[in-house]
N, CA and C atoms of all chains as a GROMACS GRO file, in nm:
protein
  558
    1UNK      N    1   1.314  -2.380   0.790
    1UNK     CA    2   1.172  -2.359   0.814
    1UNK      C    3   1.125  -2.230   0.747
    2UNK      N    4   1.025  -2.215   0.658
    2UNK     CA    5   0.937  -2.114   0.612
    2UNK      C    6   0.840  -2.071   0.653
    3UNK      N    7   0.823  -1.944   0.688
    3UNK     CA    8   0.748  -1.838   0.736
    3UNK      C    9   0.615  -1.851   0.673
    4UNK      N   10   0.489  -1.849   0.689
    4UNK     CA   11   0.370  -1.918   0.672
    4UNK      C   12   0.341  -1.807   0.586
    5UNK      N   13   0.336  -1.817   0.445
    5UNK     CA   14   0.246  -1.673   0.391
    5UNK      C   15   0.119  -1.649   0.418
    6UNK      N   16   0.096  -1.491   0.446
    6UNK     CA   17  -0.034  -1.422   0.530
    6UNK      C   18  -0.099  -1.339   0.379
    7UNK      N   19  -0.203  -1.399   0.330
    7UNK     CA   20  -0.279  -1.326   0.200
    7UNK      C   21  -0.312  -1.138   0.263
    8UNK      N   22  -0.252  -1.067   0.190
    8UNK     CA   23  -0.269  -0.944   0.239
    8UNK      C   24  -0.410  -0.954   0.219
    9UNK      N   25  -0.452  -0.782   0.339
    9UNK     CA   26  -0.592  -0.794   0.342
    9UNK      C   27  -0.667  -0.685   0.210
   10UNK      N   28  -0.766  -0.712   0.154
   10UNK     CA   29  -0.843  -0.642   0.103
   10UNK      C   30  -0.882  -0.510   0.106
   11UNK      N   31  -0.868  -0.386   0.064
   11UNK     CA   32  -0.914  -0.275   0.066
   11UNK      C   33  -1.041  -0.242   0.206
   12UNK      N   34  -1.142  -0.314   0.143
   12UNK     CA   35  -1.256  -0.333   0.197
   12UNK      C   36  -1.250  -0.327   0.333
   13UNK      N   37  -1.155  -0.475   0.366
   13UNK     CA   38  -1.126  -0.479   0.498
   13UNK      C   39  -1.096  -0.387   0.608
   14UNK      N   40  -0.984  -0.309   0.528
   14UNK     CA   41  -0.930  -0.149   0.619
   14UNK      C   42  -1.056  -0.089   0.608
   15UNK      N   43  -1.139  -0.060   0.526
   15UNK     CA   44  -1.278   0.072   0.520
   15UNK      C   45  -1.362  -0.021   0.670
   16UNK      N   46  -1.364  -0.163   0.643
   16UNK     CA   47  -1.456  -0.186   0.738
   16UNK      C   48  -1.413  -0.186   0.922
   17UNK      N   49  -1.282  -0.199   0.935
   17UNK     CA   50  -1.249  -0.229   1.037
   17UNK      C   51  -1.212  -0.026   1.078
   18UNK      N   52  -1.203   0.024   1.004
   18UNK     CA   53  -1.239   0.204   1.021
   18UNK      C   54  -1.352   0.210   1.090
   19UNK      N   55  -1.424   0.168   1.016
   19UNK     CA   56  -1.614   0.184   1.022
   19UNK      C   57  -1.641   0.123   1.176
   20UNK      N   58  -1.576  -0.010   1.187
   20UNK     CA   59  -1.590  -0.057   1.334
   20UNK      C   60  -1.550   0.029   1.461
   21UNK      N   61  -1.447   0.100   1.435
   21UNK     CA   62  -1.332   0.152   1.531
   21UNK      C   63  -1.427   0.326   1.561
   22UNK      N   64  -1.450   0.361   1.426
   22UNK     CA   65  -1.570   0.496   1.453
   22UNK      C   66  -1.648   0.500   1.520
   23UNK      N   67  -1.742   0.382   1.443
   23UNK     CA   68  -1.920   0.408   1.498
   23UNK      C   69  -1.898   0.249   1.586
   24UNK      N   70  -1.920   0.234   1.668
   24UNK     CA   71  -1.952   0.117   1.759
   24UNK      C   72  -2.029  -0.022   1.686
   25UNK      N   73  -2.003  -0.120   1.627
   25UNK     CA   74  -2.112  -0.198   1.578
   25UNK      C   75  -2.152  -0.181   1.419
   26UNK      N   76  -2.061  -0.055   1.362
   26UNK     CA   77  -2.115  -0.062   1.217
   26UNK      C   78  -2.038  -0.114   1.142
   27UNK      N   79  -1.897  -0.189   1.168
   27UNK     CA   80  -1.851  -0.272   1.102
   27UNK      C   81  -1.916  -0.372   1.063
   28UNK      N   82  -1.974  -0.454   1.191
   28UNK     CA   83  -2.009  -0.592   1.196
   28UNK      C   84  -2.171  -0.592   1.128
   29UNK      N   85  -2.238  -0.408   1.114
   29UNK     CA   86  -2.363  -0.355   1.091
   29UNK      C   87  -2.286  -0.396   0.865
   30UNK      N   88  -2.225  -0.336   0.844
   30UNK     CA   89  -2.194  -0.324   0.724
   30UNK      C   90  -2.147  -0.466   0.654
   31UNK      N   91  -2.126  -0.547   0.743
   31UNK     CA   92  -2.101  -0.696   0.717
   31UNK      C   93  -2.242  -0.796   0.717
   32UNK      N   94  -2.330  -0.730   0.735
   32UNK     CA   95  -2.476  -0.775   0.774
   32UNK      C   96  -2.447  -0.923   0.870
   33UNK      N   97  -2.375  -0.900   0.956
   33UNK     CA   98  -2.387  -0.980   1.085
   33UNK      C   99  -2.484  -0.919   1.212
   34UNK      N  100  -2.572  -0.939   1.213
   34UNK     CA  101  -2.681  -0.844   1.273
   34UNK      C  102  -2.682  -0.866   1.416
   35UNK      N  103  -2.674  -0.953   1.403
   35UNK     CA  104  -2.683  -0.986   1.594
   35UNK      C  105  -2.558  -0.971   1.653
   36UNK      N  106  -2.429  -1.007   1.580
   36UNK     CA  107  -2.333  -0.957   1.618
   36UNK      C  108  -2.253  -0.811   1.668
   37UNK      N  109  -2.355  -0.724   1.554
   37UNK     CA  110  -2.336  -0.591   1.565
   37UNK      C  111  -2.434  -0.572   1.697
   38UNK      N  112  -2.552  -0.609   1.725
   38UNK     CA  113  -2.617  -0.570   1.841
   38UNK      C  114  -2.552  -0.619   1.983
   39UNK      N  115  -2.474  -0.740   1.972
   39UNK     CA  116  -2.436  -0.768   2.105
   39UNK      C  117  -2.316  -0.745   2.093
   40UNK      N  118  -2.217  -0.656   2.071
   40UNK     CA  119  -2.053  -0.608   2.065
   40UNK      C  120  -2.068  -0.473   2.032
   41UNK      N  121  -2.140  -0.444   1.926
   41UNK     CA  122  -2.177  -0.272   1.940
   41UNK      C  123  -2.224  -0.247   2.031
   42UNK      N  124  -2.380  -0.349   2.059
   42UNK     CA  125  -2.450  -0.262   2.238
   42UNK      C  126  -2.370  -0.259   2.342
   43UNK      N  127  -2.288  -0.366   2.326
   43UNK     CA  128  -2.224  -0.336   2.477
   43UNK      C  129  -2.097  -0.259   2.499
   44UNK      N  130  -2.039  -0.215   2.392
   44UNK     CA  131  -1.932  -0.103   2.389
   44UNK      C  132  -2.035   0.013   2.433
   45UNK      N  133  -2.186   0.058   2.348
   45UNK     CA  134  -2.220   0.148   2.403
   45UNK      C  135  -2.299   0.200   2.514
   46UNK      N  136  -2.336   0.087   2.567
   46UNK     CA  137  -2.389   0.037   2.715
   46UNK      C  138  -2.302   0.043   2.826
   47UNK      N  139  -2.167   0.011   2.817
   47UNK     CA  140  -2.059   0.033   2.886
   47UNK      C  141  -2.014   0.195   2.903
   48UNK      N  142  -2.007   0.241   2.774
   48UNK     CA  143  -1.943   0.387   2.736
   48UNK      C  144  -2.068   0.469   2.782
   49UNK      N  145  -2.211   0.464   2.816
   49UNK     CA  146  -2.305   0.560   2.837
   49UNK      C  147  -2.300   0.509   3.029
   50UNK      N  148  -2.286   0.418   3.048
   50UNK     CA  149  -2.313   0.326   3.197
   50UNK      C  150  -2.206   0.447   3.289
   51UNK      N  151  -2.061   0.422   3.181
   51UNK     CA  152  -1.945   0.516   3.274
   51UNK      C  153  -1.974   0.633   3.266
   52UNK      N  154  -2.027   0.691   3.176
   52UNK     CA  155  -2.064   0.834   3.202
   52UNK      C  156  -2.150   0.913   3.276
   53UNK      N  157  -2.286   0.792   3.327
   53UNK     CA  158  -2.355   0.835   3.373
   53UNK      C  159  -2.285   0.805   3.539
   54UNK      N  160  -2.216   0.704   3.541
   54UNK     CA  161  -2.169   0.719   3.656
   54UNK      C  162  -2.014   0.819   3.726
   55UNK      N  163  -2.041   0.911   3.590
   55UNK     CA  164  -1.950   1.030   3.604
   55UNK      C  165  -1.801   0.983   3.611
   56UNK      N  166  -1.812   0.892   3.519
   56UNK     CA  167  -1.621   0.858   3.468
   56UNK      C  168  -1.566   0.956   3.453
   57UNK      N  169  -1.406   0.983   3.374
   57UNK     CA  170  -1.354   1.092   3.361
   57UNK      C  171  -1.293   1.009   3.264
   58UNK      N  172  -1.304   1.125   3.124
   58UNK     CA  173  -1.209   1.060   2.989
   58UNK      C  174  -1.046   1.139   3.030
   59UNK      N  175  -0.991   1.064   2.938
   59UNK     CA  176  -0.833   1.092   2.935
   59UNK      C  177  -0.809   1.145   2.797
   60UNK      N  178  -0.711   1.292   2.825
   60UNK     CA  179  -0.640   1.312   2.711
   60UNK      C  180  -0.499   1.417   2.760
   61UNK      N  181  -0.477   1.451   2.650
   61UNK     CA  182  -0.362   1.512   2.690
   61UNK      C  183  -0.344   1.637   2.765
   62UNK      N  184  -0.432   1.681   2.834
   62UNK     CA  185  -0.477   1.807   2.843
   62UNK      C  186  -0.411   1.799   3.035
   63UNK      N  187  -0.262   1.755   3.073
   63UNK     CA  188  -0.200   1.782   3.196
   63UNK      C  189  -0.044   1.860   3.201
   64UNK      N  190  -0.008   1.850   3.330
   64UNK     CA  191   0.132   1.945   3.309
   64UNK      C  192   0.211   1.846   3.318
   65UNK      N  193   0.314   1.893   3.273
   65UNK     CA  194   0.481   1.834   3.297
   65UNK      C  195   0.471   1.681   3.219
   66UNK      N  196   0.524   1.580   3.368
   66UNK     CA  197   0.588   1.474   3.284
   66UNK      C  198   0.395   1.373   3.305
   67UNK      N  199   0.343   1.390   3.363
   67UNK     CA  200   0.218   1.338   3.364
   67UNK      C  201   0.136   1.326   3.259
   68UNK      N  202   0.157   1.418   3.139
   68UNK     CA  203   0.126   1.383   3.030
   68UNK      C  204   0.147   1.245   3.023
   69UNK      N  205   0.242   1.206   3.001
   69UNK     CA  206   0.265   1.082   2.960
   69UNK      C  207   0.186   0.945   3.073
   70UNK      N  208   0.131   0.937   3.154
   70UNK     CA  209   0.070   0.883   3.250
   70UNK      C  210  -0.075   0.935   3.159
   71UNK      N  211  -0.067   0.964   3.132
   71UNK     CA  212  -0.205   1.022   3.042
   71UNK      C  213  -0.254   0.876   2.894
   72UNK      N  214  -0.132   0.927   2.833
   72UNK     CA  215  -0.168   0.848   2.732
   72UNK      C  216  -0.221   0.702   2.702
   73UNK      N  217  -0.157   0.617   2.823
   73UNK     CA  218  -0.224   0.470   2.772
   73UNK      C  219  -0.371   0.473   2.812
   74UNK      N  220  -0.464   0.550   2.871
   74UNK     CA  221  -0.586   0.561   2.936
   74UNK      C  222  -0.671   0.640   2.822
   75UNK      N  223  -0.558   0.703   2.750
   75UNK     CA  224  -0.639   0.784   2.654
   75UNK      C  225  -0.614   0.681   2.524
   76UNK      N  226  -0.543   0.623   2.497
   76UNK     CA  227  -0.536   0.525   2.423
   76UNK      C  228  -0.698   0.456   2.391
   77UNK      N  229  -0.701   0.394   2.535
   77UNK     CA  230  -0.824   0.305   2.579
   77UNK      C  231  -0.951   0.395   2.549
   78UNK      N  232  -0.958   0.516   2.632
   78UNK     CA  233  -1.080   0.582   2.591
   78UNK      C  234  -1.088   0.615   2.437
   79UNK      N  235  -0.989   0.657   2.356
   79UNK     CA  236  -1.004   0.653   2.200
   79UNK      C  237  -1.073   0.520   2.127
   80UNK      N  238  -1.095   0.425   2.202
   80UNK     CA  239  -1.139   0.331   2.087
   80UNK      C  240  -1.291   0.338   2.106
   81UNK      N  241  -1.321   0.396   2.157
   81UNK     CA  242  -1.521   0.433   2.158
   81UNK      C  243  -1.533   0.495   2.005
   82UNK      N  244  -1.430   0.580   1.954
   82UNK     CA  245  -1.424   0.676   1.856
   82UNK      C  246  -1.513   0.738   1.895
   83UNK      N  247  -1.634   0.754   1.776
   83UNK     CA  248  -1.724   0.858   1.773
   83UNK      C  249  -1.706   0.951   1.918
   84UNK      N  250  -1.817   0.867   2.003
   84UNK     CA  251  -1.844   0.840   2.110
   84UNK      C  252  -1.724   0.959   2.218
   85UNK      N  253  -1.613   0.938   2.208
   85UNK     CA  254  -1.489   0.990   2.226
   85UNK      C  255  -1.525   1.123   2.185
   86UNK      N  256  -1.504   1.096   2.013
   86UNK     CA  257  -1.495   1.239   1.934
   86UNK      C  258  -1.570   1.374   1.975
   87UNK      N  259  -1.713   1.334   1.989
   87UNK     CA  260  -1.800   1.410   2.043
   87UNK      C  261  -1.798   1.456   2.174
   88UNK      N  262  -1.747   1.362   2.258
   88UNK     CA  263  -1.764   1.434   2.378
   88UNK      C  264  -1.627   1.520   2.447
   89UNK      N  265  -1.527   1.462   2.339
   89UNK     CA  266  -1.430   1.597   2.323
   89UNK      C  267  -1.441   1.713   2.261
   90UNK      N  268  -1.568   1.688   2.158
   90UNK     CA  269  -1.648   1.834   2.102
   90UNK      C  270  -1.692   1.928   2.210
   91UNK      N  271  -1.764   1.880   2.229
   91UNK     CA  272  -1.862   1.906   2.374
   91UNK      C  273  -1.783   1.912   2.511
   92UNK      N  274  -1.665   1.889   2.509
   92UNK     CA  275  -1.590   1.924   2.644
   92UNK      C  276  -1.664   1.824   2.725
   93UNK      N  277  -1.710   1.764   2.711
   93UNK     CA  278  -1.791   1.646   2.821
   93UNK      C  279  -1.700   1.529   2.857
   94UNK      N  280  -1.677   1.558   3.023
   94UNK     CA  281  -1.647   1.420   3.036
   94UNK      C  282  -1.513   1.452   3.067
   95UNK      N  283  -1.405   1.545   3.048
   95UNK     CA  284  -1.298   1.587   3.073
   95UNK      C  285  -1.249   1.649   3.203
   96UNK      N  286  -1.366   1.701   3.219
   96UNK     CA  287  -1.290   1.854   3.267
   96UNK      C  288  -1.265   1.716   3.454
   97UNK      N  289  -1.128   1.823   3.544
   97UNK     CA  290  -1.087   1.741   3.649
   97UNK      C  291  -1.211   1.826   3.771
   98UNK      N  292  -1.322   1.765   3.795
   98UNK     CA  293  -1.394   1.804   3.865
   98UNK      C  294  -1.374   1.749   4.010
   99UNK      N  295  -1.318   1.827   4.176
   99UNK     CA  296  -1.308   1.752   4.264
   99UNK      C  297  -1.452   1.709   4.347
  100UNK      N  298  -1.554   1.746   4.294
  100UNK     CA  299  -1.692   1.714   4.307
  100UNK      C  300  -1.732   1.580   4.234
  101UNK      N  301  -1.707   1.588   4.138
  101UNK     CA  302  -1.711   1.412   4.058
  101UNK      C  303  -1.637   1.348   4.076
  102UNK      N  304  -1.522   1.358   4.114
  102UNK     CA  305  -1.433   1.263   4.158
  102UNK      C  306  -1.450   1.206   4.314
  103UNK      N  307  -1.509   1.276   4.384
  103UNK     CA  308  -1.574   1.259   4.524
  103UNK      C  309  -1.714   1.170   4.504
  104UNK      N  310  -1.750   1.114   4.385
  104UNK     CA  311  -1.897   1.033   4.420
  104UNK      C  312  -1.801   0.892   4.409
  105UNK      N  313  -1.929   0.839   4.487
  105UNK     CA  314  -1.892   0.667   4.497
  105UNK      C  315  -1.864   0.635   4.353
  106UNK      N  316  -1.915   0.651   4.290
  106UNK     CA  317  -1.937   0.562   4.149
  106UNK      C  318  -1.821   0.613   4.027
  107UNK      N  319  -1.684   0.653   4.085
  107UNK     CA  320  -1.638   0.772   4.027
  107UNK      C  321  -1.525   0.668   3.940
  108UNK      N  322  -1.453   0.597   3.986
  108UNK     CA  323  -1.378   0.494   3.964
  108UNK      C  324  -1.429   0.390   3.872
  109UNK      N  325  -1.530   0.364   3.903
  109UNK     CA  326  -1.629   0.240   3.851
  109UNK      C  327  -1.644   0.317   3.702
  110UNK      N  328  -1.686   0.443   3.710
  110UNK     CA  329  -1.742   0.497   3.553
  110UNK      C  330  -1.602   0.481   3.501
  111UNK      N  331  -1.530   0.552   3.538
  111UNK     CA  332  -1.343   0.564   3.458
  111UNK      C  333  -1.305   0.423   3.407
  112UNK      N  334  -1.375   0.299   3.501
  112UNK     CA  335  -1.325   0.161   3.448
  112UNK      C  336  -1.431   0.149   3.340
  113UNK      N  337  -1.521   0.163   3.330
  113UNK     CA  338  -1.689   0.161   3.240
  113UNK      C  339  -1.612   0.198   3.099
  114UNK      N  340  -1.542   0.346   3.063
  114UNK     CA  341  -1.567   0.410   2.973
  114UNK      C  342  -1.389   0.353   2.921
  115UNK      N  343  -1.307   0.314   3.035
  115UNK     CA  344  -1.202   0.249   2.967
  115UNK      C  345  -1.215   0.112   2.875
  116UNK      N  346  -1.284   0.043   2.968
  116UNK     CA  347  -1.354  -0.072   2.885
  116UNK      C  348  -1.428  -0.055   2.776
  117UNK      N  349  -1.505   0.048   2.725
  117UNK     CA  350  -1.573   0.064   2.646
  117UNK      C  351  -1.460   0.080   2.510
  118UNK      N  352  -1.380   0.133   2.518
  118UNK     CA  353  -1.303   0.127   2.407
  118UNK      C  354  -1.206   0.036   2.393
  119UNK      N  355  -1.153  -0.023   2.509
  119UNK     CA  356  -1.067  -0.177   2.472
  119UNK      C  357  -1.163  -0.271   2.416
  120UNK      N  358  -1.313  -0.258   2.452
  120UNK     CA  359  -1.403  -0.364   2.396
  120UNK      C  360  -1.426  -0.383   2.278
  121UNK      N  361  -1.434  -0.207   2.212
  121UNK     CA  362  -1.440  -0.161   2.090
  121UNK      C  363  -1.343  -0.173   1.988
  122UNK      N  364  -1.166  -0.221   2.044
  122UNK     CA  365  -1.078  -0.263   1.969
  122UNK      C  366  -1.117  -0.397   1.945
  123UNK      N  367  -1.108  -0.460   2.014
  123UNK     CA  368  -1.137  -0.621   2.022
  123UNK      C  369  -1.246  -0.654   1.890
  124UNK      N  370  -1.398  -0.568   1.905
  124UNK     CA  371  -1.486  -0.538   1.821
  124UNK      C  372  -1.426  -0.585   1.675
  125UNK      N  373  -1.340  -0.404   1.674
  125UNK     CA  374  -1.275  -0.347   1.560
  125UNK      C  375  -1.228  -0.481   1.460
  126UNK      N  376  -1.128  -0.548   1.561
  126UNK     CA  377  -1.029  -0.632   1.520
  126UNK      C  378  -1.079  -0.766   1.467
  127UNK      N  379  -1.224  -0.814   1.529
  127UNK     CA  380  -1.347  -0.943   1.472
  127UNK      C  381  -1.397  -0.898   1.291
  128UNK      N  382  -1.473  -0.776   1.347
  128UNK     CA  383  -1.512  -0.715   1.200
  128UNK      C  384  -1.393  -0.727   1.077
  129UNK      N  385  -1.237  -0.701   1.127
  129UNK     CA  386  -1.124  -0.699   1.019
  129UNK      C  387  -1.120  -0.845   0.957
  130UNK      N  388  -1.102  -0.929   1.059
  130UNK     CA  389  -1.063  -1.058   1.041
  130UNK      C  390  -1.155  -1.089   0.933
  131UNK      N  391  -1.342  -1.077   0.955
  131UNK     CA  392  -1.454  -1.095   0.868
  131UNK      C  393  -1.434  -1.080   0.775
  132UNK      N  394  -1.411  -0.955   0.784
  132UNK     CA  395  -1.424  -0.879   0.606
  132UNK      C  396  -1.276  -0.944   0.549
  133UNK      N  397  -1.170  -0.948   0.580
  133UNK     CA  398  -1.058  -1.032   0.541
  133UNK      C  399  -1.069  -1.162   0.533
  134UNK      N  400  -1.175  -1.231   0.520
  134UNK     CA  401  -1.198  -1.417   0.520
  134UNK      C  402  -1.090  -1.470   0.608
  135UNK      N  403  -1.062  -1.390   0.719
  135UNK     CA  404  -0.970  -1.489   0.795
  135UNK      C  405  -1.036  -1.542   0.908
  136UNK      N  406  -1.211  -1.528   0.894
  136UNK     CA  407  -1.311  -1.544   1.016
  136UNK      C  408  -1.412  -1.598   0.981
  137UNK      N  409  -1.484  -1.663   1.001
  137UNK     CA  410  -1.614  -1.723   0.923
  137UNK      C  411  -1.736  -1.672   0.950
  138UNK      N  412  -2.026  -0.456   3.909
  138UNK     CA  413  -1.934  -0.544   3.877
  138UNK      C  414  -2.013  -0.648   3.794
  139UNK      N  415  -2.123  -0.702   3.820
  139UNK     CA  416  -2.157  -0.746   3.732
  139UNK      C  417  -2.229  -0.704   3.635
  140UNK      N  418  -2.272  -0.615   3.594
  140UNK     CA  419  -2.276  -0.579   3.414
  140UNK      C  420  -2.150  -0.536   3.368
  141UNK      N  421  -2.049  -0.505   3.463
  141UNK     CA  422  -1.916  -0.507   3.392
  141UNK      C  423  -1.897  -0.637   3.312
  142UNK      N  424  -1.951  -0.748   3.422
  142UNK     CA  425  -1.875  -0.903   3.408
  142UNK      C  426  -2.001  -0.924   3.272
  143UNK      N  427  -2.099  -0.918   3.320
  143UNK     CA  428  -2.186  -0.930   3.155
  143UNK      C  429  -2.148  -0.889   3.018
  144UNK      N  430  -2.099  -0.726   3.065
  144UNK     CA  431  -2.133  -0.628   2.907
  144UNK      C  432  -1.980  -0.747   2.822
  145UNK      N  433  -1.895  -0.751   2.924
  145UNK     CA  434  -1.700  -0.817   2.905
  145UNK      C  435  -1.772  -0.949   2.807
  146UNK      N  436  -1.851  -1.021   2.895
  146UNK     CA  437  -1.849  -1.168   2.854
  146UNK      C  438  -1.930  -1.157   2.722
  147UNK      N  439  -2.036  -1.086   2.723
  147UNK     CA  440  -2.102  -1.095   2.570
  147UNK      C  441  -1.954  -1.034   2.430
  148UNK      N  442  -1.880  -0.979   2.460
  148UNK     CA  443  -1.828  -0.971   2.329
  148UNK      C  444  -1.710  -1.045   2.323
  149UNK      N  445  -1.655  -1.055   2.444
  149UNK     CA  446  -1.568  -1.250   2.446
  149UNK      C  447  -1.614  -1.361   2.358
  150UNK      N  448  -1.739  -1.373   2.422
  150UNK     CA  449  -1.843  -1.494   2.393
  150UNK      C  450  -1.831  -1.467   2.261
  151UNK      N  451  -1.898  -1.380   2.232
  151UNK     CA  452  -1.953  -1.306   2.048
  151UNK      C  453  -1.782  -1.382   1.957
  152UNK      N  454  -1.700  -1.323   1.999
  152UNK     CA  455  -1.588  -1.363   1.909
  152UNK      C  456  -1.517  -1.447   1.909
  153UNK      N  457  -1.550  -1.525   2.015
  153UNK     CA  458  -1.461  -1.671   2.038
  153UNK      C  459  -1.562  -1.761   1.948
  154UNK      N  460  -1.505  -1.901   1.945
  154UNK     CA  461  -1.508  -2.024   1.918
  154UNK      C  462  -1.592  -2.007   1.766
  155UNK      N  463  -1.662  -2.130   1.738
  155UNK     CA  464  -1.704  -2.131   1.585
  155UNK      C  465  -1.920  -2.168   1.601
  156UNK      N  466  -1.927  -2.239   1.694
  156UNK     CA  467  -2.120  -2.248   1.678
  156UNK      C  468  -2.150  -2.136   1.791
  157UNK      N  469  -2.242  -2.156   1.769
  157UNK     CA  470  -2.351  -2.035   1.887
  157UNK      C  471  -2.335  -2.126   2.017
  158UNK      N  472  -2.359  -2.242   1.971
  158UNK     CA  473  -2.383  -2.324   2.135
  158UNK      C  474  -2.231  -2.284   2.212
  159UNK      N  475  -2.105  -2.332   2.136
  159UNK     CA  476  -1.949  -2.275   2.213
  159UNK      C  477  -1.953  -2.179   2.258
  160UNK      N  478  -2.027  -2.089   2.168
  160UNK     CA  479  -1.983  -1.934   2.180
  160UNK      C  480  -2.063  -1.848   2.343
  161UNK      N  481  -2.263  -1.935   2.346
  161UNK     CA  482  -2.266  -1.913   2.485
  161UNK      C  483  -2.206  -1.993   2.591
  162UNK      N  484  -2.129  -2.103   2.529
  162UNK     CA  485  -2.092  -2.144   2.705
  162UNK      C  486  -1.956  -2.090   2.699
  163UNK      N  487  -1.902  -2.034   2.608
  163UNK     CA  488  -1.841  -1.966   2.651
  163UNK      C  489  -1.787  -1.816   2.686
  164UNK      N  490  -1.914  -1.764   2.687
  164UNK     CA  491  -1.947  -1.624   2.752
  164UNK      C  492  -1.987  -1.660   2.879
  165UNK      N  493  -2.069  -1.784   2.910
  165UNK     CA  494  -2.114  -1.772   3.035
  165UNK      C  495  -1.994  -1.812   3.125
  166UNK      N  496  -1.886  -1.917   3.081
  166UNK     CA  497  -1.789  -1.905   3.125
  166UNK      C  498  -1.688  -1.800   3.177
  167UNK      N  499  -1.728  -1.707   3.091
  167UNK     CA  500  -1.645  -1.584   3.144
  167UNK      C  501  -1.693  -1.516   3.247
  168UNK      N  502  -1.792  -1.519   3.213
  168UNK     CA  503  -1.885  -1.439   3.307
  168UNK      C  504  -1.904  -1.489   3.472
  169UNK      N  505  -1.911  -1.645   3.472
  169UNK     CA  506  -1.873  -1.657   3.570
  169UNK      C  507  -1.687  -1.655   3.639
  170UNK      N  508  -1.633  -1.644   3.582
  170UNK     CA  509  -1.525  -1.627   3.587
  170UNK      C  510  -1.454  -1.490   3.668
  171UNK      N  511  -1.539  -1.392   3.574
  171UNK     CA  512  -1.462  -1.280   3.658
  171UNK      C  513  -1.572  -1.267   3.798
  172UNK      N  514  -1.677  -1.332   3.806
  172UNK     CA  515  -1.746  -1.279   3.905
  172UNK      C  516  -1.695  -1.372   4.027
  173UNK      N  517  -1.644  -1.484   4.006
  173UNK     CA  518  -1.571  -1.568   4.125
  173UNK      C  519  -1.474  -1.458   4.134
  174UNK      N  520  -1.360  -1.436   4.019
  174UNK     CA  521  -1.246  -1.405   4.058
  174UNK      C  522  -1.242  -1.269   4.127
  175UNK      N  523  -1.375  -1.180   4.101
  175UNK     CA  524  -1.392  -1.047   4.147
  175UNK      C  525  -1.450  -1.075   4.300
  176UNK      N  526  -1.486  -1.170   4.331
  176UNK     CA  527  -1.552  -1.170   4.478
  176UNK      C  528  -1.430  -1.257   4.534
  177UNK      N  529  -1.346  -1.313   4.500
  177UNK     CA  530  -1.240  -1.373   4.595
  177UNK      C  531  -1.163  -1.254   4.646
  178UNK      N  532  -1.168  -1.202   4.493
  178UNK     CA  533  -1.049  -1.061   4.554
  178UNK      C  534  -1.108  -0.989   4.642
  179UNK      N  535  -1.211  -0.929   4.620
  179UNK     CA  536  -1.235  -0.822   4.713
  179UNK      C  537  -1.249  -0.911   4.885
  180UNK      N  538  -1.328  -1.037   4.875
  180UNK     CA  539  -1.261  -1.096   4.992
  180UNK      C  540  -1.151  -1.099   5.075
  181UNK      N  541  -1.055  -1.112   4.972
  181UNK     CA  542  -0.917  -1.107   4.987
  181UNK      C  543  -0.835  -0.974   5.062
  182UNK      N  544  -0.885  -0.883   4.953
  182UNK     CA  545  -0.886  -0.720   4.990
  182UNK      C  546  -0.939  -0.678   5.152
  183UNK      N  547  -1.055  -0.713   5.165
  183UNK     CA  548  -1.138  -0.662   5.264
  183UNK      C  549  -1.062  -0.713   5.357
  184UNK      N  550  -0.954  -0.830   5.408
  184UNK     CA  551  -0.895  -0.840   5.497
  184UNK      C  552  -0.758  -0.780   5.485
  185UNK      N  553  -0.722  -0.694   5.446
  185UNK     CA  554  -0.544  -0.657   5.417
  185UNK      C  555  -0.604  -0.528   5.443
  186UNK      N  556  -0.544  -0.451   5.537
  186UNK     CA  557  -0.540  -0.377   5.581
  186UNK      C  558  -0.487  -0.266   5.511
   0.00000   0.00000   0.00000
């Protein structure tokens, strides 16, 4: 039995599925799939602004000892917002371990909001690749 | 929980299947989906002590 040959992907493809994984929606924006980019971009960033306002808490490496590592798959997830991410690790927003924000009702709910927002945004990422690679119609 | 179950199902929907018509029934599928499966549980929950 022979292994099914897979047409490598196109240059293009990697720039676009970058572009997806950065900015929310500008993959599928740069593919001129328009409505697509509005309903998979909006809702990565509808999700990612929803958890914040309901005072989520992003993940990164910033704990002691072996808990780092309890860190990373959450920060994984929050990395795929990119930008979104990028900036508000500029801005220190969204990090810091506040026992005042972690005390509101809605504290859990945002942390699931802003995790989702970047697993949504892989998923995104990974539609836009397939596109721009003709392995999607 | 549910604009969780919304924001989830629109980019499910968005990337599954091949016409628009598949593609909303099957977002709305999802959508109802986690919202049964999210209200059984917490049903479920609310009695376990």
């Amino acid at each position: 039995m022979q292994a099914e040959e897979v047409e490598p992907a196109p240059g293009s493809a990697w720039f676009i599925g970058a572009a997806a994984w950065f900015v929310p929606g500008l993959g599928h924006l740069l593919l001129q799939r328009w409505w697509r980019a509005a309903l998979m971009g909006g809702a990565v960033w509808v999700c990612f602004f929803v958890g914040m306002a309901m005072g989520g808490h992003l993940f990164d490496l910033n704990a002691e000892g072996s808990s780092v590592l309890l860190q990373v798959p959450p920060m994984i997830a929050n990395l795929g917002t990119g930008v979104l991410y990028v900036v508000s690790w500029l801005l220190d927003y969204g990090f810091a371990d506040d026992p005042a924000q972690a005390a509101r009702a809605t504290y859990e709910y945002g942390n699931t909001f802003l995790l989702i927002a970047g697993l949504l945004n892989y998923l995104t990422m990974l539609d836009a690749f397939d596109i721009a690679a003709g392995r999607k119609p | 929980m549910t604009l969780f179950a919304a924001l989830a199902s629109v980019v499910f929907g968005a990337m599954a299947k091949d016409t628009n018509r598949e593609r909303l029934l099957y977002g709305l599928k999802v959508f109802a989906e986690f919202m049964v499966i999210g209200l059984v549980l917490g049903w479920i929950l609310y009695f376990i002590p």
